[in-house]
N, C-alpha and C positions, 0 to 999 in steps of 0.2 A: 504493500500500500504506500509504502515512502516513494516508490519509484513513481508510481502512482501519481499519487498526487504531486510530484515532480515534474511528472508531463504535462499534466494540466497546469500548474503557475507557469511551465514557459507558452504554452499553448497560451492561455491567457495574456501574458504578456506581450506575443507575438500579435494576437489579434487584436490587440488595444490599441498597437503601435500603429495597426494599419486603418483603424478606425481614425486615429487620430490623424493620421494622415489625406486625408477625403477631402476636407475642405481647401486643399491646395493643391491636390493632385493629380498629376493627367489626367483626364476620363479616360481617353483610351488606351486601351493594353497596348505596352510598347514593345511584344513579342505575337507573332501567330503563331498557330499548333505546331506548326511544319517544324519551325525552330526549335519549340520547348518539348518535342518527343525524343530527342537523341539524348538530352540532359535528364527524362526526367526517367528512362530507363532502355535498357536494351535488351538484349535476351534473358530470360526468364532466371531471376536469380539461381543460384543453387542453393544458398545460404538465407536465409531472412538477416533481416539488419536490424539494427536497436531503433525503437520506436522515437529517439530523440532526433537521432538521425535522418530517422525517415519526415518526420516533423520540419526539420531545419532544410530539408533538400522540399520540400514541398512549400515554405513559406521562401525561401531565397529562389528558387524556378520558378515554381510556378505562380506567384505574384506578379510574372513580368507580363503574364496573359492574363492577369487580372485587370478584366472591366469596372471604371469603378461608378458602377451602376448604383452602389448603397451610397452613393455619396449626393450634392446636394446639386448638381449642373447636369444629371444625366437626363434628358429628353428623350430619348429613344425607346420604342415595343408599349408604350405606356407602361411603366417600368415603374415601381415605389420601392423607397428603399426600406428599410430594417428598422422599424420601433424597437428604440432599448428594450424595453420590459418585454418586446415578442422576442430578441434575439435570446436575451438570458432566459427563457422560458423554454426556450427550444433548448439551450445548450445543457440546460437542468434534465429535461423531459430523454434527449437521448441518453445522459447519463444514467438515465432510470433502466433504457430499455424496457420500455413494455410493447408489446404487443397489442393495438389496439382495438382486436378484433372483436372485442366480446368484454362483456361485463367479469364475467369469470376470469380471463386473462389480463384486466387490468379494468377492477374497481374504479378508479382518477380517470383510468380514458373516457369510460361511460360517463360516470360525472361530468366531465369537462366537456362531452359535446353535447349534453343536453342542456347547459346552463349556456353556453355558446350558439347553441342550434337557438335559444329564444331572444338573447340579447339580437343576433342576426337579424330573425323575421321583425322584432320590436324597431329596430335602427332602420331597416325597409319597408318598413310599413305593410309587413303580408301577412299572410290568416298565419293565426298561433298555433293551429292545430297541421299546419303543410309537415308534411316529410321532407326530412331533410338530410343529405350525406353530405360528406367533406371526402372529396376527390383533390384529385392534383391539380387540378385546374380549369379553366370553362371547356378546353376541350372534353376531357372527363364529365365535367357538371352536364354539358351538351349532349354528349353520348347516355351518361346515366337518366337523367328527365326525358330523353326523349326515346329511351327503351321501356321506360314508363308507359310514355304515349300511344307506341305501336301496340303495348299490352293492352290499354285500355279499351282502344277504340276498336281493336279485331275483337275483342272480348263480347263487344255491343252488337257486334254484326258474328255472332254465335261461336269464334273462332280461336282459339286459345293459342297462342303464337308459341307460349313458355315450353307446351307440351309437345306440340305436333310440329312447329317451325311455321316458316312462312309458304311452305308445300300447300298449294292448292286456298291460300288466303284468301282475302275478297283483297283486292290492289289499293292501297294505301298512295293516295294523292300527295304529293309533300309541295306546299307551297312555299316560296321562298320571296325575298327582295333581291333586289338586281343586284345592290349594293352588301348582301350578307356577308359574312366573313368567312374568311376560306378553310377556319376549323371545323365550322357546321358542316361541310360537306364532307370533310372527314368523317364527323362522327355518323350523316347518315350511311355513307358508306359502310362502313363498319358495323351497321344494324343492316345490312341486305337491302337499305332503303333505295340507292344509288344513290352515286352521286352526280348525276346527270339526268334522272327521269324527276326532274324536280318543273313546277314550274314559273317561273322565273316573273314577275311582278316589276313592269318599269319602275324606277325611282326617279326624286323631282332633283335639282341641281346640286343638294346638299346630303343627297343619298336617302332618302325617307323613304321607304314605302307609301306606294299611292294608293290611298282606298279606293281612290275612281276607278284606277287600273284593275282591280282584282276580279276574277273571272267566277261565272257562277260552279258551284262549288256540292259535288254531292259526295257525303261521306261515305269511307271514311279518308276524313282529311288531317293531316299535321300542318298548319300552318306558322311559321317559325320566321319572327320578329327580332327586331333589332334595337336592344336600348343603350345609344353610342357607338356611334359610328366610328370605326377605328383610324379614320382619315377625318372627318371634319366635327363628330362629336356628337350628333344628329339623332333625334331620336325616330324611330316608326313612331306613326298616333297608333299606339298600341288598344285602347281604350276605342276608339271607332272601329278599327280590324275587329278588335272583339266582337263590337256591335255588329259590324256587317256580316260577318261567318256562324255570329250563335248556333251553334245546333248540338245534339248529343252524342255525336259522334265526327264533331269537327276538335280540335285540339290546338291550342294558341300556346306556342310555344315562348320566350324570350330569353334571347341570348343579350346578355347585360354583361357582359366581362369587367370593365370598368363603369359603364353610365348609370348602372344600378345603383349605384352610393348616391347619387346627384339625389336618390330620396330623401335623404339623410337630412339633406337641407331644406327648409321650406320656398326659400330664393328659387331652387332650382327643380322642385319638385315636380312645377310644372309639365316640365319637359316630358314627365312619367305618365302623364295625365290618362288616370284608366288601368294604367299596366296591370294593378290588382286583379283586375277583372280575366289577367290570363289562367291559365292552366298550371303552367311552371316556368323556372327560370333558374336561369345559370347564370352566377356570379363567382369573377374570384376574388381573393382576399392575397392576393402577394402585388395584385394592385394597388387599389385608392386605400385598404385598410393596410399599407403596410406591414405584413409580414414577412418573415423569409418563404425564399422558393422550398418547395411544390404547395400549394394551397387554394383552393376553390370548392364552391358548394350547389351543389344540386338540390332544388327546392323545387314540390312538387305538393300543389294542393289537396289533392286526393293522398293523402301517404299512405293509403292501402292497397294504390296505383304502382306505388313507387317498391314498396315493400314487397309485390308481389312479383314485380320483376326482376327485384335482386333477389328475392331469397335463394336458401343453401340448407340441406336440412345431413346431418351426418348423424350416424349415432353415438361420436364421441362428442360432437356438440353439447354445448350448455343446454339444458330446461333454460326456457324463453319467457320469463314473470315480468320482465319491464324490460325497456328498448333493448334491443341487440343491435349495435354497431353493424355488424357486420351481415343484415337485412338489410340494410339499407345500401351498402356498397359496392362497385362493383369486385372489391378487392376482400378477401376475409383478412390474410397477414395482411397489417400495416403499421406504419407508424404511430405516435400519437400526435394526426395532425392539429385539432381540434384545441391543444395546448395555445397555441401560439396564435390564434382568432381569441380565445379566448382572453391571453393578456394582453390584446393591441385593444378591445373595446374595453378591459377594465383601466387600460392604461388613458386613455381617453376619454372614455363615456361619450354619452350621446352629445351633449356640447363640444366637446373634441374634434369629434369626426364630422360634424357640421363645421364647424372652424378650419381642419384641413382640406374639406370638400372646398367651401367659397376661398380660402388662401390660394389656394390651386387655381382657380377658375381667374381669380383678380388677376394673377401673377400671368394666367394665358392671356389677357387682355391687355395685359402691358406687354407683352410681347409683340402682340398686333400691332399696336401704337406705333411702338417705337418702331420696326420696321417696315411699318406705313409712311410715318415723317422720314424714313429714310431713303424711303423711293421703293422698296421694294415693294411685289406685289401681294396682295393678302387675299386668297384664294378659297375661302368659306368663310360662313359667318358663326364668328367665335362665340357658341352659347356656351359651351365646357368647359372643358381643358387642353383642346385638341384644335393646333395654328398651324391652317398647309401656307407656306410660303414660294413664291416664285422671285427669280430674280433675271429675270428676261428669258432665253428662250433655253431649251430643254439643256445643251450645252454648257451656258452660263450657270445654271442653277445644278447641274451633275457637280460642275466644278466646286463650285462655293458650296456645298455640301462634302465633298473630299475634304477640301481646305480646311471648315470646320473640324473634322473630325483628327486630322493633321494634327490643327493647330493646338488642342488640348484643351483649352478652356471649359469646354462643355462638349456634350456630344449628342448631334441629331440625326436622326436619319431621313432616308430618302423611300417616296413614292411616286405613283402615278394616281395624278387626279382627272377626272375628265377629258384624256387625251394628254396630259401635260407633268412633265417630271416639274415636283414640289420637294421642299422639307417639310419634314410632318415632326413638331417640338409637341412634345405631350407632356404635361405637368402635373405629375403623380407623386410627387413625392415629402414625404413631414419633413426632410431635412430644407428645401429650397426656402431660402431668404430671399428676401428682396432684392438685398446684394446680390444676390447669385446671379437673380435675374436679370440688374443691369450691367454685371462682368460680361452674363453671355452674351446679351444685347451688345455692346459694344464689339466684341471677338467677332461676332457673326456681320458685325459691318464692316468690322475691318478685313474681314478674308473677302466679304463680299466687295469693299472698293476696291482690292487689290485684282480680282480677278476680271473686273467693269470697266477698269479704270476711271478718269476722271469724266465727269457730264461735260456736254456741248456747253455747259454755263460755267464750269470749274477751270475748261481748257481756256 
């Protein structure tokens, strides 16, 4: 145990050092894989090496590929960084090693997602009674609600999907936006839905789902919504969709990865207007709620829906007297994810996460501003957190997106908006200051004047 805890005060020290190191620190990793594989090992030991050693060849290598995403100028993936109380609560919880699969295999995990699973739905505003799992993330959250879905609605039209597959089913309609996101389509894929027999709903300039647009509709249907658009922030009118498709074997699905917290606030709640009235939704939590990675949640109002499509029944299984975890997942072994949601909302409370939700959102509007006065061009209208920028034609703006990322300050990345290469700055994270934001504002005009050069008025 001396050795022991030996490891841990340098581990500990070694990851204070690099915490503390964030706020002045390149974002981007100053090595790619290709470089840091010859260093970080070669043919297969023979020997195992002291666990100090392996520690100090992992903090001195592999730091040099460290992104520094937890830190407070990273714009990029909508990316949030690391709440103290969720980082130490995680690094407490694997020292525990539990197994989170089951009330029996760990008492604290079951506790911890069911005080979690309410504080959730309480901070979102959804029924108290939804089933809810903690997945890796919205792609997980995606796949798990919407295997739900397929269960429910074959179930209506006499047809048990769980038992028999989807062999001889009645054909499951999957409606989608033009603009969805391209892990939904994984995860229908990955439930036999396809990912190409979907049918596809125009979107208006800022990527929304058009109610006009939507086709008539005989169940059984999955229709699958968007709250936050991962390019301009944008929400579906989830709330009229509902209205327009009501029926008992239609299914309103909403992928919310990050826009889902905008409930959080009442400023922004707006945007949601209705969303209740869906079916299910997937949200993650290593987004807006700052946790570390892997993290997200699958919520599903029927949780008899939900419950019925993950179960696992074994006979070395626990007796089932109050929730089992691992009904509701699609995973039985797991981590204990539910730890680390748990202390990012006790570390905050509902004040909090209304506080980082609008800080987020002010600090994306000062973004717009200022590279609006600065000529550049602003390329949606900034209701979130989410600013696509242009800076003349596809070439110019490839470029001053490299440069950015070059030049270390902050780090954004790149998309295509309506025909046209953008930078897409997403502002996700509790560490961003104000400061932060007028460093990067600055940095981002000065790779941008250098790449422009000076205006017809400057020469």
């Amino acid at each position: 145990m001396n050795d022991m805890r030996e490891l841990l005060d340098e581990t500990f020290q070694r990851a204070a050092r690099f915490m503390e190191s964030l706020p002045e620190r390149r974002v981007a990793a100053s090595h790619e894989a290709d470089e840091l594989v010859p260093a970080l090992g070669g043919a297969l030991p023979k020997k195992g090496l002291p666990a100090s050693e392996i520690l100090s060849r992992l903090d001195e290598t592999g730091v040099q590929g460290v992104v520094a995403s937890a830190g407070p100028r990273y714009f990029g993936f909508v990316t949030g960084g690391t709440l103290p109380a969720s980082l130490a609560a995680s690094w407490l919880a694997a020292a525990w090693d539990q197994n989170a699969f089951s009330e029996a295999s760990s008492p604290v995990g079951a506790a911890i997602e069911r005080v979690a699973m309410r504080w959730v739905l309480e901070a979102l505003d959804l029924p108290a009674d939804a089933g809810t799992a903690f997945v890796t993330g919205a792609t997980m959250a995606n796949f798990t609600a919407l295997a739900a879905a397929r269960r429910a609605i074959l179930l209506a039209h006499g047809h048990d999907a769980d038992r028999h597959g989807l062999h001889a089913a009645p054909e499951i309609t999957v409606v989608v936006g033009e603009q969805a996101h391209a892990t939904l389509f994984k995860a229908l894929g990955m439930l036999g839905l396809g990912r190409d027999r979907v049918v596809r709903v125009p979107a208006d300039d800022q990527g929304r789902m058009r109610v006009d647009a939507l086709p008539d509709l005989d169940g059984p249907v999955i229709v699958c919504t968007q709250a936050g658009n991962v390019n301009t922030g944008a929400f579906d009118p989830v709330g009229a969709v509902c209205d327009a498709v009501r029926a008992s074997d239609v299914w309103v699905h909403v992928d919310g990865a990050f826009g889902l917290w905008a409930r959080a606030s009442a400023r922004f709640a707006d945007l949601a207007q209705g969303i209740d009235a869906a079916d299910s939704w997937a949200v993650d939590a290593h987004k807006w709620l700052n946790v570390p990675y892997d993290s997200g949640l699958a919520i599903v109002r029927d949780a008899g829906a939900l419950r019925g499509a993950m179960a696992v029944q074994a006979d070395y299984f626990p007796a089932q007297e109050n929730r089992e975890p691992f009904q509701f997942t699609p995973e039985a072994s797991r981590r204990m994810r539910g730890v680390e949601i748990w202390a990012a909302i006790a570390s905050l409370g509902r004040d909090g996460i209304k506080e980082l939700v609008e800080r987020n959102c002010r600090q994306a509007r000062r973004f717009a501003a200022g590279l609006l006065d600065a000529g550049c061009e602003i390329l949606n209208d900034v209701v979130l957190n989410q600013v696509l920028v242009a800076f003349g034609d596809d070439r110019a703006t490839t470029e001053v997106i490299r440069g950015v990322q070059r030049e270390g300050t902050c780090w954004c990345g790149g998309t295509r908006w309506n025909g046209r290469a953008a930078m897409r700055i997403s502002v996700s994270s509790w560490a961003t200051t104000d400061d932060d934001v007028e460093r990067s504002l600055a940095a981002i005009i000065r790779v941008a004047d250098a790449v422009l050069g000076p205006t017809p008025a400057e020469r």
